[in-house]
C-alpha positions as CSV (number, residue, x, y, z in Angstrom):
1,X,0.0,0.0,0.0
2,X,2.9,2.4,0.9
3,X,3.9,1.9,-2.8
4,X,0.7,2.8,-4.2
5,X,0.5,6.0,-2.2
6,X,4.1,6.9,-3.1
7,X,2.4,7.0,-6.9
8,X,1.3,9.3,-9.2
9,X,-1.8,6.8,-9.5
10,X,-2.7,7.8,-6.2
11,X,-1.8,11.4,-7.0
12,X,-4.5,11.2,-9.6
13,X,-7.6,9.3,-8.2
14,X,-10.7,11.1,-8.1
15,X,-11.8,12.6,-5.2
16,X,-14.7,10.3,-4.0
17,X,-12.3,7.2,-4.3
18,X,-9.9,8.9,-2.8
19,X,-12.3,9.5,0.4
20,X,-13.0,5.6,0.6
21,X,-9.6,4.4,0.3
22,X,-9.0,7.1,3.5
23,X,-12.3,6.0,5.2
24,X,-11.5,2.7,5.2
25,X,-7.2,2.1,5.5
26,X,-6.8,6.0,7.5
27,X,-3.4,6.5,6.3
28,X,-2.0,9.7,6.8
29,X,1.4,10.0,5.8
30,X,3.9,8.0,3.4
31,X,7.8,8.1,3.2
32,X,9.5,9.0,0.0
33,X,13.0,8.8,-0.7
34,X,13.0,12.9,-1.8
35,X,15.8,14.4,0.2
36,X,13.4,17.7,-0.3
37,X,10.1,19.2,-1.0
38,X,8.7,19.5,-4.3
39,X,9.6,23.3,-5.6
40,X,5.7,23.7,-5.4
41,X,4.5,22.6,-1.7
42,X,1.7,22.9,0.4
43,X,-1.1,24.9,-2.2
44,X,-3.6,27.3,-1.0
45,X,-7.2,27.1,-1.1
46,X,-9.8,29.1,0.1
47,X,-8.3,32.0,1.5
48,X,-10.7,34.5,1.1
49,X,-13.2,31.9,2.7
50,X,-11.1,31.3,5.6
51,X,-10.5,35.0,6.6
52,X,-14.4,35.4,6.4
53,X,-15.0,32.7,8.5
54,X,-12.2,34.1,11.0
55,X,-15.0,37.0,11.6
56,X,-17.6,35.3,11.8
57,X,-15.8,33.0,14.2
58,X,-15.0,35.8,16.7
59,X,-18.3,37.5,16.6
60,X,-19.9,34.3,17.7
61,X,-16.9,33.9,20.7
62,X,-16.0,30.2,19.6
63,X,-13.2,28.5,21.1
64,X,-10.6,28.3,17.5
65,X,-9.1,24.6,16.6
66,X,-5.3,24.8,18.2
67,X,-2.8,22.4,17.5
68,X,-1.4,22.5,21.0
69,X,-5.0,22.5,22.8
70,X,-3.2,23.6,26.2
71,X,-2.0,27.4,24.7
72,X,-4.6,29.4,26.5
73,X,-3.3,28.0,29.7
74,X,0.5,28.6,28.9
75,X,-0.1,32.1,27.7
76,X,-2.0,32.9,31.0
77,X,1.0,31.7,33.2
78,X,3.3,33.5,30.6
79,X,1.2,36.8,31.2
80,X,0.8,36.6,34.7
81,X,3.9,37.9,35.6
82,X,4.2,40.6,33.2
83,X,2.2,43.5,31.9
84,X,1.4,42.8,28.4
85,X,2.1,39.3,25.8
86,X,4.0,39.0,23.1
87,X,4.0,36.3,20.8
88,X,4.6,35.2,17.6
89,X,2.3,32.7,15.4
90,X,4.2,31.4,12.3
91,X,2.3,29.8,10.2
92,X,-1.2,31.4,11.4
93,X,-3.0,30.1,8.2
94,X,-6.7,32.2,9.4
95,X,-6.8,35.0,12.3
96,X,-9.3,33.0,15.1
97,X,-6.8,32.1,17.3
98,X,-5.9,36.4,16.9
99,X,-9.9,37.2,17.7
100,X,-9.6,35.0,20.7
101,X,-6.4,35.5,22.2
102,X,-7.0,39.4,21.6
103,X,-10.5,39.0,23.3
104,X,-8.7,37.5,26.2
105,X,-6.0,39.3,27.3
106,X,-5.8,43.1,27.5
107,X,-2.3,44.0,26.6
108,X,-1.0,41.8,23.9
109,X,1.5,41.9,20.8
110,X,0.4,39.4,17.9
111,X,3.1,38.5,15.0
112,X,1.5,36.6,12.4
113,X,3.6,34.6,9.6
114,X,2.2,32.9,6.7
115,X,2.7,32.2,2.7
116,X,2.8,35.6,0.9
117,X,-0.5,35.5,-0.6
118,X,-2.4,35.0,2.8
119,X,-0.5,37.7,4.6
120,X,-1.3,40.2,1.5
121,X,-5.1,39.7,2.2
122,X,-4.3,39.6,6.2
123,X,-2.9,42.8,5.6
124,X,-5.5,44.9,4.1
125,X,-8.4,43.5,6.8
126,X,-5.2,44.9,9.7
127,X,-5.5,47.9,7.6
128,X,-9.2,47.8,7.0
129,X,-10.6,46.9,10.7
130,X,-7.5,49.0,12.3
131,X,-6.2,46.1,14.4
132,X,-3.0,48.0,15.4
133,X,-1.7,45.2,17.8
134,X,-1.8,42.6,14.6
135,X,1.4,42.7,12.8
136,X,2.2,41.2,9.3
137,X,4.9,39.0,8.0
138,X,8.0,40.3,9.6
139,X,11.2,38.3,10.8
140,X,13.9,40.2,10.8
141,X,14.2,43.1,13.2
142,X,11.5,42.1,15.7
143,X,11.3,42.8,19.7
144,X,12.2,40.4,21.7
145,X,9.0,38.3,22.1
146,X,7.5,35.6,24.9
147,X,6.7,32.5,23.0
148,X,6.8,31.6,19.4
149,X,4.2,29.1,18.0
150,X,4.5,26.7,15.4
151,X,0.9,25.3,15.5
152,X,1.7,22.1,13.3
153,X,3.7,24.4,10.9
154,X,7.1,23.7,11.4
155,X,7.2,20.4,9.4
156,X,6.1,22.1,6.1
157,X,9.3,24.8,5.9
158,X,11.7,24.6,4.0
159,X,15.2,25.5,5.7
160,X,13.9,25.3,9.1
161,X,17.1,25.7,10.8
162,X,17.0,28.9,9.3
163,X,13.9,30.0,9.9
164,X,14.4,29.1,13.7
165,X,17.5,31.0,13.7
166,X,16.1,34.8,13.7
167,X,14.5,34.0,17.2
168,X,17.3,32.4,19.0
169,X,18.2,34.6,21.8
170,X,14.9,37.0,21.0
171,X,12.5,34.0,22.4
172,X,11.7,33.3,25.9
173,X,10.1,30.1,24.9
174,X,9.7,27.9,21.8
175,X,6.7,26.2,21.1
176,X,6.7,23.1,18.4
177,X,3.4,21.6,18.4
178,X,1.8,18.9,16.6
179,X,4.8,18.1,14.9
180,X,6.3,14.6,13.8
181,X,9.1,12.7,15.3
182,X,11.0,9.3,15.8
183,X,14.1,8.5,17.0
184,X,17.2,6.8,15.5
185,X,20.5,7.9,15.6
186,X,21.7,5.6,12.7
187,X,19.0,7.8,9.7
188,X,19.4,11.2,8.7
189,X,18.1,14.6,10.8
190,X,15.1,14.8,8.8
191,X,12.5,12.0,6.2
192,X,10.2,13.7,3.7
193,X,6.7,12.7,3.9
194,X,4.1,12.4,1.6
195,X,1.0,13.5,2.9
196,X,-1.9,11.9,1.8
197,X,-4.8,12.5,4.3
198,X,-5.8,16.1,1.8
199,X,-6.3,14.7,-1.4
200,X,-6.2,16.3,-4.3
201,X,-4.2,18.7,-2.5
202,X,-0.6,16.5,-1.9
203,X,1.7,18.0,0.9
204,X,4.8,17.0,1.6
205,X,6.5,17.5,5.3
206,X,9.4,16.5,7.5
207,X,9.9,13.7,10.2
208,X,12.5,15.3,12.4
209,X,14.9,13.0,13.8
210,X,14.0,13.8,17.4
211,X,17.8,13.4,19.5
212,X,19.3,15.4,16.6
213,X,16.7,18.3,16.8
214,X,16.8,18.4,20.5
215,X,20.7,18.7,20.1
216,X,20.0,21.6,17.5
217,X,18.1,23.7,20.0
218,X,20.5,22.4,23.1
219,X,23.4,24.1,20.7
220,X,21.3,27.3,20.5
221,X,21.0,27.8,23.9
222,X,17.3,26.5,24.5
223,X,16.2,23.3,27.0
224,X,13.4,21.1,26.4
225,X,11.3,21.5,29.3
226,X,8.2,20.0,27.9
227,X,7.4,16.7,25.8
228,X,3.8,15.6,24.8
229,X,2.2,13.3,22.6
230,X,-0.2,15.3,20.4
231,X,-3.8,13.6,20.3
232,X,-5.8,16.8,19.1
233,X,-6.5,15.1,15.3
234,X,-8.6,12.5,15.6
235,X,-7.5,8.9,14.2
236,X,-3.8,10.5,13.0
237,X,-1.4,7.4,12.8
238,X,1.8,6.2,11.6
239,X,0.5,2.3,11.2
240,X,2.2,2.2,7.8
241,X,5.7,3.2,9.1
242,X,8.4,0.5,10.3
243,X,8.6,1.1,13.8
244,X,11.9,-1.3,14.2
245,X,13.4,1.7,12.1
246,X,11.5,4.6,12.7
247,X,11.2,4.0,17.0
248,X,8.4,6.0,18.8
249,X,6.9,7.8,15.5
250,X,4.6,10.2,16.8
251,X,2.8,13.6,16.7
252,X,4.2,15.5,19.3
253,X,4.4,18.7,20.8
254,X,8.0,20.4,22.6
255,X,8.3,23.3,24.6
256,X,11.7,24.6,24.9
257,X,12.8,27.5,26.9
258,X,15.5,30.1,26.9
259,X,18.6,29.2,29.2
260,X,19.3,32.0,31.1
């Protein structure tokens, strides 16, 4: 079966077949042999229709889907002992976890990193609605901020290392959620995955290599003070995956924290 997902037949199934095979087998995720993603990864649909809904969603005070379903009660014990919050969502995606974390607490600073083309229309409803504590897109040159937030993000970009690098030393905390890991010292740092689970809409994402990641944020001055398995997707497995080779393959979430 893992070669029949790795195909192009897969690739172009109709939809509605597509839905069985996934009703029935509920296989997520595939490895590949790529060493990287496709130049063309992760496509966008229904912006516009996500953004709406974010409005919608905040006028009706919902509670917003989070990857790491404990945040509200880390940001509270973050803001407790200061007088305003700032903190960072990368890889935001729609702005209901902004309505509700605004709506929550008084004083707070929201970064919010995406692909271009949804931080161009994020920008004009900032602009339109005058949300002056909602800022767009920026890496470089930012404050130093309380907690940065990959809410299942991380895994889909490219030159991570990178990425993570503009917040080291400007972080208090680190927060990697929903994310997938194994661990074995003898394969490489990271396995591209084919994910499957989105069909027609093929994704491909990292396993991280989850001793030699840890060592990457040890070497950057940040401690893992938190480890959980991440149960928030319902039926998410990794039943198709050799787990001789790939040992403890899971959906987890890591807090790491500055070292003082």
């Amino acid at each position: 079966m893992n070669f029949f997902f790795q195909s192009k037949i897969f690739d172009n199934l109709n939809k509605y077949l597509t839905k069985k095979i996934f009703k029935f087998l509920k296989v997520f995720f595939v490895e590949t042999n790529l060493k990287e993603f496709p130049d063309t990864n992760y496509p966008l649909r229904n912006i516009d229709e996500d953004l709406k809904s974010s409005k919608e969603f905040f006028s009706n005070k919902n509670l917003p889907y989070m990857s790491y379903s404990h945040l509200p009660h880390l940001l509270e014990m973050i803001y407790q002992s200061q007088d305003k919050l700032v903190f960072y969502d990368y890889g935001g995606g729609n702005l209901n976890l902004y309505y509700y974390l605004n709506d929550k607490f008084n004083k707070i600073l929201y970064y919010f990193k995406d692909q271009v083309a949804i931080e161009e229309r994020v920008e004009k409803i900032r602009k339109n609605d005058g949300l002056e504590n909602l800022t767009i897109g920026h890496t470089n040159n930012i404050p130093n901020i309380d907690i940065l937030y990959f809410g299942s993000s991380l895994q889909y970009i490219k030159k991570y290392k990178e990425k993570l690098s503009y917040f080291f030393k400007r972080s208090k905390y680190i927060l990697i959620a929903q994310t997938p890991f194994f661990q074995n010292e003898q394969l490489n740092e990271i396995i591209v995955m084919k994910q499957i689970n989105m069909h027609p809409n093929i994704n491909y994402l990292y396993l991280f290599n989850f001793d030699y990641f840890v060592e990457f944020m040890n070497k950057n001055n940040y401690q893992l003070v938190e480890k959980n398995t991440n149960r928030v997707t319902k039926f998410l497995n990794f039943k198709n995956f050799n787990k001789k080779k790939y040992k403890n393959i899971d959906m987890y979430d890591l807090l790491f924290k500055l070292k003082k």
